[in-house]
C-alpha positions in Angstrom: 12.7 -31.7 -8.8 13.8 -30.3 -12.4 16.5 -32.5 -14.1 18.8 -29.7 -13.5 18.8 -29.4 -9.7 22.2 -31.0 -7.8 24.0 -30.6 -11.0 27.3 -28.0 -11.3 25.6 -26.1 -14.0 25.6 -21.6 -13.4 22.4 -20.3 -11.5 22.1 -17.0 -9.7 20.6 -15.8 -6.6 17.6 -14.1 -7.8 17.0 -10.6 -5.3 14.3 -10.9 -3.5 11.8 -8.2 -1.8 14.6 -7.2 0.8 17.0 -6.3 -2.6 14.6 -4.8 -4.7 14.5 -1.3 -5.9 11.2 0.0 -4.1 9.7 2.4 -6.2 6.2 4.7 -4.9 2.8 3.0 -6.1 -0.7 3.5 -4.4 -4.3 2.5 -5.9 -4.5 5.6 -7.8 -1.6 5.1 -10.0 -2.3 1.6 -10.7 -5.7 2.6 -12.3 -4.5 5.2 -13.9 -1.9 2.6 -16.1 -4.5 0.2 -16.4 -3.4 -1.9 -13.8 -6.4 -3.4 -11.6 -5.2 -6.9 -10.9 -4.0 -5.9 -7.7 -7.5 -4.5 -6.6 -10.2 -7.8 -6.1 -12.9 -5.5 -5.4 -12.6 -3.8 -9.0 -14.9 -4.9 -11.7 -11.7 -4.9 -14.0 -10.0 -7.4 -12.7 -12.3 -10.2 -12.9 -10.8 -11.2 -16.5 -7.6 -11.5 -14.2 -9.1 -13.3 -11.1 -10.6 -16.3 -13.5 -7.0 -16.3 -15.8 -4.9 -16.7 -11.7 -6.8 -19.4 -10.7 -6.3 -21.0 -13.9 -2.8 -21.0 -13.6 -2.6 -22.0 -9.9 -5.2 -25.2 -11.0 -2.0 -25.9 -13.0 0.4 -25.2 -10.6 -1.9 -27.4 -8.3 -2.2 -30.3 -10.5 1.0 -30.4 -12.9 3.9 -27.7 -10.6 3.7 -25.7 -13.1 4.9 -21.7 -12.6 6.8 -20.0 -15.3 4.7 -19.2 -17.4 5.1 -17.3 -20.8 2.2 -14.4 -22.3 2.6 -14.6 -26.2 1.1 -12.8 -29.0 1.0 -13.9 -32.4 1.2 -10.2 -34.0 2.4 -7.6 -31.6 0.3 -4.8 -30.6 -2.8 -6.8 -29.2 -2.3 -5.8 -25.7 0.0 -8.6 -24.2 2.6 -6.8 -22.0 -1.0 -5.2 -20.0 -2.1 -8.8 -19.8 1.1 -9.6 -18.4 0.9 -7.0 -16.0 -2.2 -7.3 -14.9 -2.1 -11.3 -14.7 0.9 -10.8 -12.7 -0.5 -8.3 -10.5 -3.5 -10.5 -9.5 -1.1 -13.3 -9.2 0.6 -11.6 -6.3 -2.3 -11.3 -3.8 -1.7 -15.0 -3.7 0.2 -15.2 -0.3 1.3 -18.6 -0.3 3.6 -17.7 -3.8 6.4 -14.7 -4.7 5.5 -13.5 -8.0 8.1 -12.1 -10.6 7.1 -11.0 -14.0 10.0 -10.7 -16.6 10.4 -9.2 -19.3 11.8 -10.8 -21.9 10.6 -8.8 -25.3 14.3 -7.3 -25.3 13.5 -5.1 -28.5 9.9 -3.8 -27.5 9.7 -4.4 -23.9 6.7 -2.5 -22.4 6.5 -3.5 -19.0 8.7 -0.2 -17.3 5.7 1.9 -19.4 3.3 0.0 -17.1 4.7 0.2 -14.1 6.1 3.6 -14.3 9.8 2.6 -14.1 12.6 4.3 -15.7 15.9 1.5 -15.1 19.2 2.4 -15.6 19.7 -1.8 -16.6 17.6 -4.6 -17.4 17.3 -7.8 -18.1 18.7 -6.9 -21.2 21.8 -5.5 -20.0 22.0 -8.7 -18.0 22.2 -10.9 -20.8 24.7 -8.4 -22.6 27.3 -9.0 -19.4 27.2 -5.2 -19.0 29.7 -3.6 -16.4 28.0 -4.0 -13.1 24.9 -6.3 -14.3 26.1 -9.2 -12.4 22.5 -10.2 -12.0 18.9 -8.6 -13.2 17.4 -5.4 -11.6 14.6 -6.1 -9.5 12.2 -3.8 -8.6 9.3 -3.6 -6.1 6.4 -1.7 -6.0 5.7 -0.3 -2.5 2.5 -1.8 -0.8 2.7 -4.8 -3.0 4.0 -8.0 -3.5 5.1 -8.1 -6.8 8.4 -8.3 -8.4 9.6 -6.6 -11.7 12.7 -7.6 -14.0 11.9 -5.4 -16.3 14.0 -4.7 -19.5 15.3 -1.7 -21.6 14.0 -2.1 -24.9 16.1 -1.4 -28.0 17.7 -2.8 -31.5 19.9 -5.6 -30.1 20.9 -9.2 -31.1 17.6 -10.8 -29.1 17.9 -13.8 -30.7 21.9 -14.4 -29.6 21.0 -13.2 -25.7 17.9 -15.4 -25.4 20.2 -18.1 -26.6 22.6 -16.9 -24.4 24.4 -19.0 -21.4 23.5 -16.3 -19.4 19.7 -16.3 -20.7 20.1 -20.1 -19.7 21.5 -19.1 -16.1 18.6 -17.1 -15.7 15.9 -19.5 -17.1 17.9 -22.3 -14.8 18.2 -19.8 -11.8 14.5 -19.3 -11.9 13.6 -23.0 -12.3 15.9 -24.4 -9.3 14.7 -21.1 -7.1 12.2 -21.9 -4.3 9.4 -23.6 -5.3 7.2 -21.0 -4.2 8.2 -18.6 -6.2 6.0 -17.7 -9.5 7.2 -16.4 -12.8 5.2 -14.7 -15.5 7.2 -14.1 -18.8 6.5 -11.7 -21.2 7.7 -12.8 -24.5 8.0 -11.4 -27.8 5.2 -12.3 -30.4 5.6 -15.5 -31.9 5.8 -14.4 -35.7 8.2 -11.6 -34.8 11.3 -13.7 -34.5 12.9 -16.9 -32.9 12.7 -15.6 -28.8 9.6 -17.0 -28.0 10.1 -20.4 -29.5 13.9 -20.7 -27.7 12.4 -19.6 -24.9 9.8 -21.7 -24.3 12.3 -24.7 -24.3 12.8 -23.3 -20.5 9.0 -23.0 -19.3 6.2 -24.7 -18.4 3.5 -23.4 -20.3 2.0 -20.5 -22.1 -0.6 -18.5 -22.5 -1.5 -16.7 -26.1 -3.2 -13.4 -26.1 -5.5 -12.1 -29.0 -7.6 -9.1 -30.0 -11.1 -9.2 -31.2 -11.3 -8.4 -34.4 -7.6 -8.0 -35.1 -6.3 -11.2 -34.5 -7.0 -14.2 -36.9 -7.9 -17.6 -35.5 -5.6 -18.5 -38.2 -2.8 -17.0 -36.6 -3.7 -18.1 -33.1 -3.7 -21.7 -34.5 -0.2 -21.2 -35.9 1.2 -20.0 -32.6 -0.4 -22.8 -30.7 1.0 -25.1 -33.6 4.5 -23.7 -33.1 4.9 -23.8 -29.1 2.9 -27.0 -28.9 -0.9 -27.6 -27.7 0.4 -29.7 -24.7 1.5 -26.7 -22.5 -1.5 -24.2 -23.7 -2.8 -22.7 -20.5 -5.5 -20.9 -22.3 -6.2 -18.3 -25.2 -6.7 -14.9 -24.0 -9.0 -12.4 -26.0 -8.2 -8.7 -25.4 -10.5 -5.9 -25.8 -13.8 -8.2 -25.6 -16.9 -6.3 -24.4 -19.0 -9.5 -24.2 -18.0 -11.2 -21.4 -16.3 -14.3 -20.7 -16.9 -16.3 -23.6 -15.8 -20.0 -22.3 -13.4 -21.2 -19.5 -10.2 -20.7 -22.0 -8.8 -24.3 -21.6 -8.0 -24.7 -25.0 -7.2 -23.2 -28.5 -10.8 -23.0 -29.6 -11.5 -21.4 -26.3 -10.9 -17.6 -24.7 -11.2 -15.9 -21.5 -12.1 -12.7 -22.3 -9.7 -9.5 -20.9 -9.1 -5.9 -21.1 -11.5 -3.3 -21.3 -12.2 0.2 -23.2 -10.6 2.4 -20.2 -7.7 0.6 -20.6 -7.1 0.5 -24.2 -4.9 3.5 -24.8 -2.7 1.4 -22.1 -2.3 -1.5 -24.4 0.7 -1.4 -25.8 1.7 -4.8 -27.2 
């Protein structure tokens, strides 16, 4: 039980399938935004298939499930790697996945999915009229659940630090231990959000590019957020295969391919 449970501290009821905003999606729209963790049988999801049962070993073995997707430059393809992870994360029955979206000034996520919200996350954290708590949306035919934001130049570092960023984080850490959160957090070198945010997860993973992204720089992020609750390294955009099993910094599983490249957004 988290520390926080049984106290008087704010949580929300987080909506669930039954108040989500359904919105149309079959097979051939998630391939054609790069999506294929929802489909086992593709070839393309494999990356994904190895990186879920990663994090449900974890889950297994230490309870953990909120788990953040950082970059240590932006533009190396983490929001797809959060959509896809997610995605294959959702065929598990036994779990309700969410993926939020917490890059509040380049949030990608709605680009993936196809969404177009009216409020986010974002306005959430702003208190805006009628954003009592986050939108939820659900994609028809599948499991998954979106909080997607709406991107823009706001005060990101005052809302993640936010008591109502810290209701949220609470809200999803006291909700029902089946449910699973992937978090899609701003790169790590970009400002303070992923670091604050972190203080409320249970582990991250970092993703990279081939021959963009510097070990250097990996090693920094990994320095920053801690080596303890590293899930893995991910390396976007490899065409050689899995390199290793990704347990540690030194070590990548190897996602993204060149059909989905001009989906890769950050």
């Amino acid at each position: 039980m988290s520390a926080e449970q049984g106290t008087s501290l704010s949580i929300i009821s987080l909506p669930g399938r039954a108040e989500a905003i359904e919105i149309p999606w079959d097979a051939e729209t998630a391939r054609s935004r790069g999506i294929f963790g929802f489909d086992s049988m593709d070839a393309r999801s494999r990356s994904f298939n190895l990186i879920r049962a990663r994090l449900l070993e974890l889950n297994a073995k230490r309870g953990w499930r909120m788990i953040g997707v950082v970059s240590a430059t932006p533009n190396v393809g983490k929001s797809f790697i959060s959509a896809n992870v997610s995605a294959a994360l959702s065929r598990d029955p036994r779990f309700q996945t969410y993926v939020v979206d917490l890059d509040l000034r380049r949030g990608s996520l709605s680009d993936f999915f196809g969404l177009s919200p009216e409020r986010g996350v974002s306005d959430y954290l702003q208190s805006a009229p009628g954003a009592d708590v986050p939108s939820v949306y659900h994609l028809e035919g599948e499991r998954l659940l979106i909080l997607p934001t709406v991107a823009g130049r706001v005060h990101s570092a005052e809302m993640i630090a936010s008591e109502r960023a810290q209701t949220l984080l609470r809200s999803m850490r006291t909700s029902d231990e089946r449910n699973f959160f992937v978090v899609d957090l701003p790169p790590v070198f970009a400002n303070d959000d992923a670091v604050t945010a972190m203080g409320r997860l249970d582990a991250y993973i970092v993703v990279a590019e081939e021959g963009k992204t510097k070990q250097r720089e990996v090693h920094d992020a990994v320095g920053l957020l801690g080596e303890s609750r590293l899930a893995g390294v991910i390396l976007n955009k490899y065409r050689g295969g899995v390199v290793s099993e990704g347990y540690g910094v030194d070590d990548y599983y190897a996602a993204g391919y060149a059909q989905a490249e001009s989906s890769s957004k950050s």
